[in-house]
C-alpha positions as CSV (number, residue, x, y, z in Angstrom):
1,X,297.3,-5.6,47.1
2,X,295.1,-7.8,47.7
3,X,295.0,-11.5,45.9
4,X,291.4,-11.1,44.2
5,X,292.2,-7.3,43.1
6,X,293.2,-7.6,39.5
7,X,296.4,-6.3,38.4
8,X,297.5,-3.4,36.0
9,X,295.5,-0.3,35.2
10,X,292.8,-1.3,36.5
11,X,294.9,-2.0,39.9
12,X,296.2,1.3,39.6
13,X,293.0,3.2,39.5
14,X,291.7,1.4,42.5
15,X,294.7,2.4,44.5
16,X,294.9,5.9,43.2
17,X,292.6,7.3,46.2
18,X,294.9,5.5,49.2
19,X,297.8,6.9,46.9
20,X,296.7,10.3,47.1
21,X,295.2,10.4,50.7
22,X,298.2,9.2,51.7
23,X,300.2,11.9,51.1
24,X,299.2,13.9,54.2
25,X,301.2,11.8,55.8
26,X,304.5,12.5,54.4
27,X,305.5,14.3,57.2
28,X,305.4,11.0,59.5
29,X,308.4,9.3,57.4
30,X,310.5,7.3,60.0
31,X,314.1,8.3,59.9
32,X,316.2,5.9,57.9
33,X,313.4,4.4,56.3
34,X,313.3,4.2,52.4
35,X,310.7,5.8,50.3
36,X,309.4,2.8,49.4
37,X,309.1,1.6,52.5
38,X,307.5,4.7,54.2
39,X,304.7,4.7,50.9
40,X,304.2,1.3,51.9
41,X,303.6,2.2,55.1
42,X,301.7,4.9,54.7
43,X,298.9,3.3,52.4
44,X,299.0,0.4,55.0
45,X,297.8,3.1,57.5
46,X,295.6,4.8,55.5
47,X,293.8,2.1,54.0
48,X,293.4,0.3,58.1
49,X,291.7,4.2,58.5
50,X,289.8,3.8,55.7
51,X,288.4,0.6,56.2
52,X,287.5,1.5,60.4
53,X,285.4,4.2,58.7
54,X,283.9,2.4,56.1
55,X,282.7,-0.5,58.9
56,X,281.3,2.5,61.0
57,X,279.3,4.1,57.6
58,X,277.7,0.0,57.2
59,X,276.2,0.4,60.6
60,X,273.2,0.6,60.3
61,X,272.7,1.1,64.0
62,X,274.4,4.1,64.1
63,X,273.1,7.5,63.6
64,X,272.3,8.8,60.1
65,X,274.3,11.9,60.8
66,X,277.7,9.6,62.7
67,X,277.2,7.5,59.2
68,X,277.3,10.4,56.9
69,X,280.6,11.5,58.9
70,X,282.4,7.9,59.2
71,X,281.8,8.3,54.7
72,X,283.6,11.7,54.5
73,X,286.3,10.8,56.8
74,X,287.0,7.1,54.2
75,X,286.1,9.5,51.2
76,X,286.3,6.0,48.4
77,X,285.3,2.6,49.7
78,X,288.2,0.0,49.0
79,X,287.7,-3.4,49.8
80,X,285.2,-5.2,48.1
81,X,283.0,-6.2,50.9
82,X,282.5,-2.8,51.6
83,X,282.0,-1.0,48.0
84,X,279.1,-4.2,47.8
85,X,277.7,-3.0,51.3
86,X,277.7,1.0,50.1
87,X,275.9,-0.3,47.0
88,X,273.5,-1.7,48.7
89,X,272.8,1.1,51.0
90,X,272.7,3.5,48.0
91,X,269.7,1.3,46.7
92,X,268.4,0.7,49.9
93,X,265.1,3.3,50.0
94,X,264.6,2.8,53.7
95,X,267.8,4.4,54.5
96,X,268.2,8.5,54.8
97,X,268.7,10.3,51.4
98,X,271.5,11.9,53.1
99,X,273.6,8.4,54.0
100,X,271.9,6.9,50.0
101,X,274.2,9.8,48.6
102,X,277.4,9.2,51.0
103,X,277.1,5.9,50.0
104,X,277.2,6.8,46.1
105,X,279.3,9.3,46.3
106,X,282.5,6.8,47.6
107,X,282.1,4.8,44.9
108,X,282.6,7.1,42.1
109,X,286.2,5.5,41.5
110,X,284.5,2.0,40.9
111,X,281.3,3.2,39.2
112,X,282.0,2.8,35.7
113,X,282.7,-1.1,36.5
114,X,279.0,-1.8,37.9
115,X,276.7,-1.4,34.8
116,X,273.9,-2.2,37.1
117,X,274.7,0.6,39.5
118,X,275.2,3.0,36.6
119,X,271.8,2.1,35.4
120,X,270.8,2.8,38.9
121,X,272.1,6.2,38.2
122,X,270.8,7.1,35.1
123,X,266.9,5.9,36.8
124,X,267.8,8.5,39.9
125,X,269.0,11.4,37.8
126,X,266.5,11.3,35.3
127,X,263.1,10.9,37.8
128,X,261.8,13.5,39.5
129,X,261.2,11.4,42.4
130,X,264.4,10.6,43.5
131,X,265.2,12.7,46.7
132,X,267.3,15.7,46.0
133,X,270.5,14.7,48.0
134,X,270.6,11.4,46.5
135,X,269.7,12.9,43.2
136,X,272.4,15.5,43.6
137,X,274.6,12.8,44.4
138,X,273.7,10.6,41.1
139,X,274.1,14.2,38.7
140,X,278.2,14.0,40.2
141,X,278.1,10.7,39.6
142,X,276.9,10.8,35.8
143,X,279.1,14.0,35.2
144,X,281.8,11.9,36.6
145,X,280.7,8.7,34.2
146,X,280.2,11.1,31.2
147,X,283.9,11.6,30.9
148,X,285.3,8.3,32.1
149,X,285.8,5.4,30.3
150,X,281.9,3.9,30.8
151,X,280.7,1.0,28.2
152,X,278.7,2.3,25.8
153,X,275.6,1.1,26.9
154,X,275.6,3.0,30.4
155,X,277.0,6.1,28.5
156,X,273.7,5.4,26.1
157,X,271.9,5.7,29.5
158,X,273.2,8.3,31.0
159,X,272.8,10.4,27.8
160,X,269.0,9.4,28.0
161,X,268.6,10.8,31.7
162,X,270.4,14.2,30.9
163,X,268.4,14.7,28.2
164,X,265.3,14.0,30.5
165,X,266.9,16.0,33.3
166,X,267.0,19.2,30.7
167,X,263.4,19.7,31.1
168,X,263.2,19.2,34.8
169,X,261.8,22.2,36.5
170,X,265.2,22.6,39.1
171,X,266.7,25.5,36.9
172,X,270.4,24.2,38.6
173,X,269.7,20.3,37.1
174,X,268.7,21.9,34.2
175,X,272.1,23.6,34.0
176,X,274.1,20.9,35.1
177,X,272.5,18.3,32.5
178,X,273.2,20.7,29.6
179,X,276.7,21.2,30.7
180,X,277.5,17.9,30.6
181,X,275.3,17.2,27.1
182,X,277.6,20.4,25.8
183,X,280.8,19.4,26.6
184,X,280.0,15.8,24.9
185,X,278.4,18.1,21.5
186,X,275.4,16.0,22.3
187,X,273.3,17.2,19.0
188,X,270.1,16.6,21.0
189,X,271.2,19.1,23.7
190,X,272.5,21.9,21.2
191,X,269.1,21.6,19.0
192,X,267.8,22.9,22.6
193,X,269.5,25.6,23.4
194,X,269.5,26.9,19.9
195,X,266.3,26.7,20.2
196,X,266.1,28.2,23.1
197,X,268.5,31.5,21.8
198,X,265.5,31.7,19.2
199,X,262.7,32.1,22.0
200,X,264.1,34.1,25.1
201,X,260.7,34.0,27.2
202,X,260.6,29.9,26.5
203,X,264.2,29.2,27.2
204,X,265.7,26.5,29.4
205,X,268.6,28.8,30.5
206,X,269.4,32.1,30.5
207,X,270.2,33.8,26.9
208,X,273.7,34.5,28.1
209,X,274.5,30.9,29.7
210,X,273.0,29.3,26.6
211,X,276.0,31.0,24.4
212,X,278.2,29.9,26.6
213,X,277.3,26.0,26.5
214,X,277.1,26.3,22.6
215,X,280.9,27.5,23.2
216,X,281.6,24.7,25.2
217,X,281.9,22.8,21.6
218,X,281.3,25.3,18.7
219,X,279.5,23.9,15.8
220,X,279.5,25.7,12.2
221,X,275.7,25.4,12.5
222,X,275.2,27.4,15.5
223,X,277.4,30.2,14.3
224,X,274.3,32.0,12.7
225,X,272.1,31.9,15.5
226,X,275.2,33.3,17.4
227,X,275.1,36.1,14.8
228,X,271.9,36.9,15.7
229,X,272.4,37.2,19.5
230,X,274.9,39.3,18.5
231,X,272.9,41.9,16.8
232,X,269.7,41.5,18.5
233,X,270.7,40.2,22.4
234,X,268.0,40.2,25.3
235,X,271.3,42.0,27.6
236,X,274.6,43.0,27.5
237,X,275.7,39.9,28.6
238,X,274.4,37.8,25.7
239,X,275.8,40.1,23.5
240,X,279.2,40.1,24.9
241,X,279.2,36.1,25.0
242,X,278.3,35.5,21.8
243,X,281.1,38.6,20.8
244,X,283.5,35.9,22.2
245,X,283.1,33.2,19.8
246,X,282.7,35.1,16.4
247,X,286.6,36.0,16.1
248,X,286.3,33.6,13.2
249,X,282.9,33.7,11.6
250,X,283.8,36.1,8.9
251,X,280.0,38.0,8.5
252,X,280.2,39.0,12.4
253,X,283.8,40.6,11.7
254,X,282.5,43.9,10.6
255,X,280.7,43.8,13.7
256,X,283.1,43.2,16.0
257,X,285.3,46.1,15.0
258,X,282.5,48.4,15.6
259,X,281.7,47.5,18.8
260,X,285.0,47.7,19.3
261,X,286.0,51.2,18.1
262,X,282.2,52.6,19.1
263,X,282.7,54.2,22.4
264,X,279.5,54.8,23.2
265,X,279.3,50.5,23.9
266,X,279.8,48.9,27.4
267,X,283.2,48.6,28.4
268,X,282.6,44.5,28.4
269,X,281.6,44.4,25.3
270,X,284.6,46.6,23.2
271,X,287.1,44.1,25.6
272,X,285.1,41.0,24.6
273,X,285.6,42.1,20.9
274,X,288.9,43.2,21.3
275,X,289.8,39.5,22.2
276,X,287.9,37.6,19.6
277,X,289.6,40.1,16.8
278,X,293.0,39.5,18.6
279,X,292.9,35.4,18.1
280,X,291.4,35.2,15.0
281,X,292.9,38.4,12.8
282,X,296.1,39.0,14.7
283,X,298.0,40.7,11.8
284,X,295.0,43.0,11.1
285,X,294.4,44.1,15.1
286,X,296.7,46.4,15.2
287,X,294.8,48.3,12.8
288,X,291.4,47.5,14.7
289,X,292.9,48.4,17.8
290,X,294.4,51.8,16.8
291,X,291.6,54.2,17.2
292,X,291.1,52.6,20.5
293,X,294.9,53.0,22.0
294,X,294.7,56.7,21.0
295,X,291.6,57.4,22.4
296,X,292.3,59.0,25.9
297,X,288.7,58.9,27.1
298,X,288.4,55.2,26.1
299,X,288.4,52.9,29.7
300,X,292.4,52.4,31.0
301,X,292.2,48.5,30.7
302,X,291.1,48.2,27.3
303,X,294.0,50.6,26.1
304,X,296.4,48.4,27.9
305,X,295.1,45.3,26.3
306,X,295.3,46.5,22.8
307,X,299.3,47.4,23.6
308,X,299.8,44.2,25.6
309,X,298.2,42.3,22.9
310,X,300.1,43.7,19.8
311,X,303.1,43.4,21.9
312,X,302.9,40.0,22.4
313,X,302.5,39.0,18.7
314,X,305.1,41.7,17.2
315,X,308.7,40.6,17.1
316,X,311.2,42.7,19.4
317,X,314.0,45.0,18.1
318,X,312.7,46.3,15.4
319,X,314.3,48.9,13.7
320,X,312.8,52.7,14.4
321,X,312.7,52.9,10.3
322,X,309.9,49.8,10.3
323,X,307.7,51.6,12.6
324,X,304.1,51.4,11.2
325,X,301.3,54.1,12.7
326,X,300.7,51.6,15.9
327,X,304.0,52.0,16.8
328,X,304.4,55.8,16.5
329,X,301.1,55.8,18.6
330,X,302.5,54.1,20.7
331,X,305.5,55.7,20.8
332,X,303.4,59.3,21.6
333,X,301.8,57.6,24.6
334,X,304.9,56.4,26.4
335,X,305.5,60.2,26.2
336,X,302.7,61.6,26.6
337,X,299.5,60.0,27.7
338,X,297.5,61.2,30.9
339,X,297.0,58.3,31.7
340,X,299.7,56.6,33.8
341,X,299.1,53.2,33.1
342,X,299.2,53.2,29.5
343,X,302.5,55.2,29.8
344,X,303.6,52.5,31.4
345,X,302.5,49.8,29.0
346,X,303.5,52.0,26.0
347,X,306.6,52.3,27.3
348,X,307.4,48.8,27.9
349,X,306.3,48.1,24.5
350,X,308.6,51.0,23.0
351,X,311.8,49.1,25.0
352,X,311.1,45.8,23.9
353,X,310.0,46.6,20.4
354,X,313.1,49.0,20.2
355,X,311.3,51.7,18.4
């Protein structure tokens, strides 16, 4: 390490990337040679690679696309001189979009130390004007930030410029920024998406992908709006998102057991409710499930499920006197089922169950 590098975690995190592209070179051990000695040896190499590269990328008389390449091949910039000189180049707006983003891009590791460049990033993601490789580059970089350790007052930044970004007109940035606002239960973020559930024709993602990002971290208040996609979805697939997070919201429970047991739904849809009444009423999905496991026109995989399923929470060798009406079912399918798969998975369940 070097003298100026500071010591402990810090330390650690900034030699995490030679740690890790070292290990390639594993195979290369000297015979005789200690661990230690060949780790040691091996950063050493790696980081003598990694600097060659990075001195290549700061040319700025070689070719954009020889630049660009010379950046993948050092992947992080590690010595301080050169994480100052990608910096620069990032910011640099005579230089390619293409070489801007390399440059941000192997600084990730360092970013959240450099308040200035993360305000840098939070100006690129959030403006419209930013070039779209460099902008691209900036959205990794803020996704990156969003769930590091970054001081407050960058992550107050950040937050600003996804919020921006969720009303840009790029339907993929628009994704990207709400995943990231999702994930943090930014209440800004989830105000827009319900509110976009509400008006279909108006909304900033697709119905479907909406439910899914107000999964990401369920709040009680979205539940009812959930409801409602439920009962009233633009597509199957809204319906059969939402189904997957209402195992617990006790008014959508009746509903779940009928679009389980109605056979007239899409196959997706009885499995997507079969799985929300498994982990939130497992002692009553037997029950639920029953009607299904008998039926021998009902689809092969969501028969299977219901066995695996009450399998997996029942206790084995039970005694044939404790068998309740799943079990005899059951017990007739191993026997008797056309279908072979479910004779298989009834039997199984009969052997370990002991019935």
């Amino acid at each position: 390490m070097r003298p100026n590098e500071s010591t402990g975690h810090g330390a650690l995190r900034r030699l995490l990337p030679l740690l890790l592209l070292a290990l390639p070179l594993a195979a290369s051990a000297q015979p005789g040679a200690s661990r230690a000695d060949t780790l040691r040896a091996q950063v050493a190499a790696r980081r003598e690679e990694v600097a060659r590269a990075s001195e290549r990328f700061l040319d700025r008389d070689r070719p954009a696309a020889e630049r660009v390449r010379a950046a993948e091949e050092a992947e992080a910039f590690l010595e301080p001189e050169h994480r100052a000189g990608a910096a620069a180049v990032a910011r640099d707006e005579r230089e390619e979009p293409r070489v801007r983003a390399r440059a941000l891009l192997g600084l990730l590791h360092v970013l959240g130390e450099d308040s200035a460049l993360v305000s840098d990033v939070a100006a690129w993601v959030a403006s419209r004007r930013t070039p779209p490789a460099l902008r691209d580059a900036a959205m990794t970089a803020a996704e990156n930030l969003m769930f590091s350790h970054a001081p407050r007052p960058s992550r107050r930044e950040l937050v600003d410029a996804l919020r921006e970004t969720t009303a840009d007109p790029d339907p993929a940035l628009r994704e990207r920024a709400f995943a990231v606002l999702a994930l943090q239960d930014d209440e800004v973020a989830r105000a827009r998406l319900l509110e976009g559930l509400g008006a279909p024709r108006s909304a900033p993602l697709p119905p479907a992908r909406i439910v899914e990002l107000l999964g990401a971290s369920l709040n009680e208040g979205s539940l009812p709006a959930l409801h409602r996609a439920m009962l009233e979805p633009p597509d199957t697939a809204t319906r059969t998102a939402a189904l997957r997070l209402l195992g617990g919201y006790a008014p959508s429970r009746p509903y779940l057991v009928r679009y389980l047991q109605d056979p007239r739904e899409p196959g997706a849809v009885r499995l997507a409710a079969m799985g929300a009444l498994h982990a939130a009423a497992p002692d009553s999905f037997p029950g639920y499930a029953l009607p299904v496991v008998e039926d021998e026109d009902a689809d092969e995989p969501l028969r299977v499920y219901a066995i695996r399923a009450v399998q997996y929470r029942r206790p084995s060798a039970a005694r044939a006197q404790d068998a309740d009406a799943f079990d005899l079912a059951v017990r007739r399918l191993a026997a008797a089922s056309r279908s072979g798969e479910v004779r298989r998975a009834a039997a199984d369940y009969v052997r370990r169950r002991g019935i």
